[in-house]
C-alpha positions in Angstrom: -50.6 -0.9 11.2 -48.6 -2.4 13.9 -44.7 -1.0 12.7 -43.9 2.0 11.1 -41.3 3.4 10.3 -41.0 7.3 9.9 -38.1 9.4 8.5 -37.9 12.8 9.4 -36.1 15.2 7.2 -33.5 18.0 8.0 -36.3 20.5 6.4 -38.6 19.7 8.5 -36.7 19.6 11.8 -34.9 23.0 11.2 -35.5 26.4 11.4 -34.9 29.0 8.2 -31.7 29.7 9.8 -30.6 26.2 10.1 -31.4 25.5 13.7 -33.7 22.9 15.5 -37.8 24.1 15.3 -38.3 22.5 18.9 -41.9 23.2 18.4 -42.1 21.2 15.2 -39.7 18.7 17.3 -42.1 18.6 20.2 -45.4 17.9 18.2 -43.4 14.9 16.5 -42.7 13.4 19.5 -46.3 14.1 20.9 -47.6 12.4 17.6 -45.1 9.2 18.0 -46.3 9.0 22.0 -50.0 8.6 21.3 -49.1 6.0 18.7 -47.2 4.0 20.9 -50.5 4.0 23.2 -52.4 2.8 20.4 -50.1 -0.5 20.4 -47.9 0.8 17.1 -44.2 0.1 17.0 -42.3 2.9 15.9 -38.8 3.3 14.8 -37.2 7.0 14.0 -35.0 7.8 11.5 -34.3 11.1 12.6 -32.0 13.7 10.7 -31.2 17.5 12.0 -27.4 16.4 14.0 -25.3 18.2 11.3 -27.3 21.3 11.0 -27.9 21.2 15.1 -24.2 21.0 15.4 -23.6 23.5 12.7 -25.7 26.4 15.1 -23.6 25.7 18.1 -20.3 25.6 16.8 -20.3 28.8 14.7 -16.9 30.1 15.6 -14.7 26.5 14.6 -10.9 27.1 13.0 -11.2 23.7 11.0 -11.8 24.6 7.2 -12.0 21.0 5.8 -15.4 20.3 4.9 -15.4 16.8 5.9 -13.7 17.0 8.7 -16.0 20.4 9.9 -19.4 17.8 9.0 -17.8 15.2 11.5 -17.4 18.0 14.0 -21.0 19.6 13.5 -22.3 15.8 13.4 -20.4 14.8 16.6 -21.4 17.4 19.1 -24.8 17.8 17.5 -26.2 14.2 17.7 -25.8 14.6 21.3 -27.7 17.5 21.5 -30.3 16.2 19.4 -30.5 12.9 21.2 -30.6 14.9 24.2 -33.8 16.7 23.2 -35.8 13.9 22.2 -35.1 11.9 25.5 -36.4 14.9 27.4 -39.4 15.1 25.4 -40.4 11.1 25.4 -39.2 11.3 29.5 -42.3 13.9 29.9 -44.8 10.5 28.4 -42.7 8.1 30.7 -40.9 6.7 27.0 -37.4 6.3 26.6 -35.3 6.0 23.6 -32.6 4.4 22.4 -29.9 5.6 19.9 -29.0 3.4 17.0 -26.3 5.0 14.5 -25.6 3.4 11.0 -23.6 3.1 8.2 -23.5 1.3 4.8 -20.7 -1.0 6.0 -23.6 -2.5 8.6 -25.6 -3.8 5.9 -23.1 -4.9 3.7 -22.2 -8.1 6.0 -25.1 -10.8 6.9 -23.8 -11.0 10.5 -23.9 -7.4 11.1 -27.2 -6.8 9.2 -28.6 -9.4 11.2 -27.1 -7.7 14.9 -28.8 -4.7 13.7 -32.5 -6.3 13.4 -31.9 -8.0 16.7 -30.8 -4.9 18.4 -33.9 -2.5 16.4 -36.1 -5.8 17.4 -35.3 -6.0 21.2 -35.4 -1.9 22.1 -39.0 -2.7 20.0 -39.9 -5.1 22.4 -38.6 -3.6 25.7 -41.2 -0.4 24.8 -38.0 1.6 23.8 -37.9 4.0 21.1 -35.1 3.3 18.4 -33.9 6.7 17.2 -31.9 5.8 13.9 -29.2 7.8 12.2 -26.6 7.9 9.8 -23.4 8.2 12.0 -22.5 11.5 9.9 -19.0 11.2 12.4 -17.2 8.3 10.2 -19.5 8.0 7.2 -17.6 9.7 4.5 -17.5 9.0 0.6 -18.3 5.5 -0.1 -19.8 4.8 3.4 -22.4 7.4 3.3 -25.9 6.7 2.3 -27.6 8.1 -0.4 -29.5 10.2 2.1 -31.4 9.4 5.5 -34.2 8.4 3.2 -32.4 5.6 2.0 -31.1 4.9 5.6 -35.3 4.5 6.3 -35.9 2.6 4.0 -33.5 -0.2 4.3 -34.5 0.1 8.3 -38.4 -0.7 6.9 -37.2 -3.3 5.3 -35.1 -5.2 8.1 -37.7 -4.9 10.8 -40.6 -5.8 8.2 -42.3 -2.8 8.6 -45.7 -2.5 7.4 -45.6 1.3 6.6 -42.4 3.8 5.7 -43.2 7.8 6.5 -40.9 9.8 4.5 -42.2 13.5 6.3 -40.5 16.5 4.1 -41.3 19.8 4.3 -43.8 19.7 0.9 -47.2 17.9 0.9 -46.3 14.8 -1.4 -45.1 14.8 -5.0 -47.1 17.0 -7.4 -47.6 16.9 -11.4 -44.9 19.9 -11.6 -43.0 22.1 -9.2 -45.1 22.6 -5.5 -44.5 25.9 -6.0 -46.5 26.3 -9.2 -50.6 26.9 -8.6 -51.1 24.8 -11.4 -49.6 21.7 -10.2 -51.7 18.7 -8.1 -50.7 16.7 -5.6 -50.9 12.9 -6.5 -52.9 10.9 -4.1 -51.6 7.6 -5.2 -49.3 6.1 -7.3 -48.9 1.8 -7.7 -45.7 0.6 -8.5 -47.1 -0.6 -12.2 -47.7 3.5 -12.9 -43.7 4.5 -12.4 -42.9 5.2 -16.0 -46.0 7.4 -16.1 -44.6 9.8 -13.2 -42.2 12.6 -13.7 -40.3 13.7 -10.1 -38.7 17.1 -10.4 -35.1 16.9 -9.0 -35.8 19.3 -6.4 -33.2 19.4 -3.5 -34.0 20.4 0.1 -32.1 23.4 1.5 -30.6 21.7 4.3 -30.1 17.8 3.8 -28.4 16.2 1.1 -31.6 14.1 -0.3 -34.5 15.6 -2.6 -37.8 13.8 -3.8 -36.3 12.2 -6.5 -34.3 10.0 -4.0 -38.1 10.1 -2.1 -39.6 8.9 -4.9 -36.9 5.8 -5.6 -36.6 4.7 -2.2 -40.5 4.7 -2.2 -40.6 2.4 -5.1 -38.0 0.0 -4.1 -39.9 -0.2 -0.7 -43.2 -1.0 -2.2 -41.9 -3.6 -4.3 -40.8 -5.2 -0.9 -44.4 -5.1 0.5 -44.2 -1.9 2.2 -46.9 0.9 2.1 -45.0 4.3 1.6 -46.1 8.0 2.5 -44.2 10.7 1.1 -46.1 13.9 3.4 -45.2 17.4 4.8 -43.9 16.7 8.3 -44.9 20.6 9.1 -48.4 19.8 9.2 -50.9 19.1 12.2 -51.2 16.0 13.5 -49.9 14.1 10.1 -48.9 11.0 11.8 -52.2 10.0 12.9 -53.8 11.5 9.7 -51.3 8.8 7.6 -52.3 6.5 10.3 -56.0 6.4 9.6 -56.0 6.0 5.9 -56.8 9.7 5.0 -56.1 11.3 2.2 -52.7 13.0 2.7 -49.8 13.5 1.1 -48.7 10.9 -1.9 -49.3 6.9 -0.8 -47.3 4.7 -2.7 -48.9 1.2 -2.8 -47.1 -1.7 -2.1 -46.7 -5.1 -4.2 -47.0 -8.7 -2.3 -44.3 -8.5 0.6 -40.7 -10.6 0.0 -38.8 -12.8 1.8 -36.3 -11.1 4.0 -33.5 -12.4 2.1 -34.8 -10.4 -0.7 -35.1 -7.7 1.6 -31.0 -8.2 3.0 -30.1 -8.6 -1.2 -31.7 -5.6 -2.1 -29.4 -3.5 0.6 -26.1 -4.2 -1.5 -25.9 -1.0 -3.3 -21.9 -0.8 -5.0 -20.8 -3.8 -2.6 -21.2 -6.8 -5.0 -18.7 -9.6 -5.4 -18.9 -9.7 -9.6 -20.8 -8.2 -12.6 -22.3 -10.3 -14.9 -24.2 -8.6 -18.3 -27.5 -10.0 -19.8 -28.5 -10.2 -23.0 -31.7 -7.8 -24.3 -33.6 -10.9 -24.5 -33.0 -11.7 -20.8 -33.5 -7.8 -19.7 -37.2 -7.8 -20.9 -37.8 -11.8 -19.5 -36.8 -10.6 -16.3 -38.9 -7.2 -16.5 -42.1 -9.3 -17.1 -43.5 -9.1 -14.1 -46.2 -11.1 -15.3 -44.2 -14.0 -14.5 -41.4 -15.9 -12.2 -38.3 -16.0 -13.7 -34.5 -16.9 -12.8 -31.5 -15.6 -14.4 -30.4 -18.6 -16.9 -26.9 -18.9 -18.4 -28.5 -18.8 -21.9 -28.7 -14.8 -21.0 -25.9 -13.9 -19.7 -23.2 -12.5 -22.4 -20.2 -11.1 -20.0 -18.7 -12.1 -16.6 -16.6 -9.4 -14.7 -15.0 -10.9 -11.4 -14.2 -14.1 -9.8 -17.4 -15.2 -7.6 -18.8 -18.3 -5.4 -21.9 -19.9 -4.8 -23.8 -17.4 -1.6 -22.1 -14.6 -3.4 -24.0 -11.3 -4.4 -23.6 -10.3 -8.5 -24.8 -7.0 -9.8 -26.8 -7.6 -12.9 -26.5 -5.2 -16.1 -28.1 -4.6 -19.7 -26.1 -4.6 -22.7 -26.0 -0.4 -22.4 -24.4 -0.9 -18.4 -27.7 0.2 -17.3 -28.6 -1.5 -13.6 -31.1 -4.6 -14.0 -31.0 -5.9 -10.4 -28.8 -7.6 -7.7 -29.0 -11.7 -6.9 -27.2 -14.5 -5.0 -24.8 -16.7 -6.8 -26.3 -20.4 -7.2 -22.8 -21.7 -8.1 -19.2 -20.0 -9.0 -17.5 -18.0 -11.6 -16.1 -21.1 -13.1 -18.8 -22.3 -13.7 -21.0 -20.2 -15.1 -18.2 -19.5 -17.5 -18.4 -22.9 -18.3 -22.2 -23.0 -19.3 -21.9 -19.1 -20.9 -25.0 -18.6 -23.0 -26.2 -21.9 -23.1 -29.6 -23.3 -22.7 -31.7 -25.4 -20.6 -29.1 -25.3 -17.4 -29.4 -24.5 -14.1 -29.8 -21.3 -13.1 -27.4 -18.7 -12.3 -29.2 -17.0 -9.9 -32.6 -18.3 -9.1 -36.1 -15.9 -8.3 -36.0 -16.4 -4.9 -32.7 -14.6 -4.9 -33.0 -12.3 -7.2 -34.2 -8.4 -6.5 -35.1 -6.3 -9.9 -34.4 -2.4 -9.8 -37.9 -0.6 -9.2 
């Protein structure tokens, strides 16, 4: 492995009573430091400023959730930033801050400032601390979760591994808590009908393994090896790092282009809907094959669109099928409406399916 990327979660940054475990904090950092030395990039996506905030400012007036998460998030990301640069200063390392939103991968221009910034702080030995900038991310800005954050991060800098550390040991057969559930090793992307996630929540952040589990998923089929592991535990970086058995490994599919990787980012920020046929949902969901999206499936246009354009792609029940690049306009494509042997719509190498 030569980039990783790890996502630490609120759980396993935090105390019981919500505020930073420095001795959990100060292990992390130990772990990312010897890495470094071994000649691994590493890039941190690093919850724990809302909750950080949230212990220092216990005596606020402001009784507007929102606006009391912007003020936790606000004077907490500087003391969390502050702690990790004192603890990368002791191993001579210093790190950079690199806050996010949704809006930055929505635009190619910005998504591409981003890589360049993540890819220069890579190469100047820096540490990129990433985070969702809790301060002006509200409703339709925010991300899923931090996990989601990581993984769109794995894919931009064509990571070869994502770390999602939680504060369980991986995903099990039933609830951790039950003696009679297992841990799964391994899971291949092929196997995901075959796995049940329990929609557990973590206490502190707003993600659970559910969202784990997806983000996983969508990262494999990108090319990415995944871990899902308990960030609590010993040395768990290096363990992940030499193959053993820890934690839940997702294997990864052959990796994509990165214009698959900058399509599959558009989550809710597409130009037009277009609906397929039932025929053209299971075509598509061979993945046996290489196959574009031809007008003879499509059955419904919603929204004007051009050619370079992203369109969500949906089954006859509304259900998600996948997101793609426009290979000509709205016109068009209502022109050759369910007709065969024309061009395609949108064509493979443009085209990301929903894991």
């Amino acid at each position: 492995m030569k980039k990783i990327v790890v996502k630490v979660g609120t759980n396993v940054l935090s105390r019981d009573d919500g505020s930073l475990d420095m001795t959990t904090i100060s292990h992390l950092v130990d772990q990312i430091s010897s890495l470094k030395k071994q000649g691994i990039q590493i890039i941190l996506v690093s919850s724990g400023a809302v909750g950080s905030g949230r212990s220092a400012l216990k005596h606020i007036s402001e009784t507007n959730p929102v606006i009391r998460r912007q003020l936790f998030a606000s004077v907490g990301q500087v003391k969390l930033m502050q702690r990790y640069s004192e603890l990368f200063s002791q191993f001579g390392i210093f790190c950079g801050q690199v806050l996010a939103t949704r809006e930055d991968f929505r635009d190619r221009t910005h998504y591409l400032n981003m890589k360049n910034c993540l890819t220069a702080l890579l190469r100047d030995e820096i540490i990129p601390i990433v985070n969702e900038n809790d301060v002006i991310s509200v409703s339709e800005l925010m991300f899923t979760d931090n996990d989601e954050l990581a993984g769109l991060i794995a894919g931009m800098v064509d990571a070869e591994m994502l770390v999602l550390l939680t504060n369980v040991d991986g995903i099990f057969t039933g609830s951790p808590d039950d003696p009679e559930s297992k841990r799964i090793p391994e899971i291949r992307v092929s196997e995901k009908k075959s796995i049940s996630v329990l929609p557990i929540k973590s206490s502190f952040g707003r993600g659970g393994m559910q969202t784990k589990y997806r983000i996983a998923l969508k990262s494999a089929r990108m090319g990415i090896r995944v871990v899902i592991a308990n960030g609590k535990t010993t040395h768990i970086l290096q363990n992940i790092v030499d193959l053993k058995p820890v934690g839940t490994v997702i294997m990864p599919e052959t990796p994509v282009s990165g214009i698959k990787k900058w399509i599959s980012t558009h989550n809710g920020t597409y130009k037009a809907t277009i609906t397929i046929s039932e025929g053209a949902v299971s075509a598509l969901n061979d993945r046996q094959t290489v196959k574009s999206l031809l007008p003879v499936g499509l059955t419904k246009i919603e929204g004007d669109f051009e050619k370079g354009d992203v369109l969500r792609i949906i089954g006859p029940s509304g259900e998600q099928i996948g997101v793609g690049v426009a290979q000509y306009s709205s016109e068009k494509a209502l022109e050759l409406l369910g007709q065969s042997g024309k061009k395609a719509l949108i064509h493979y190498d443009y085209l990301v399916l929903e894991p």
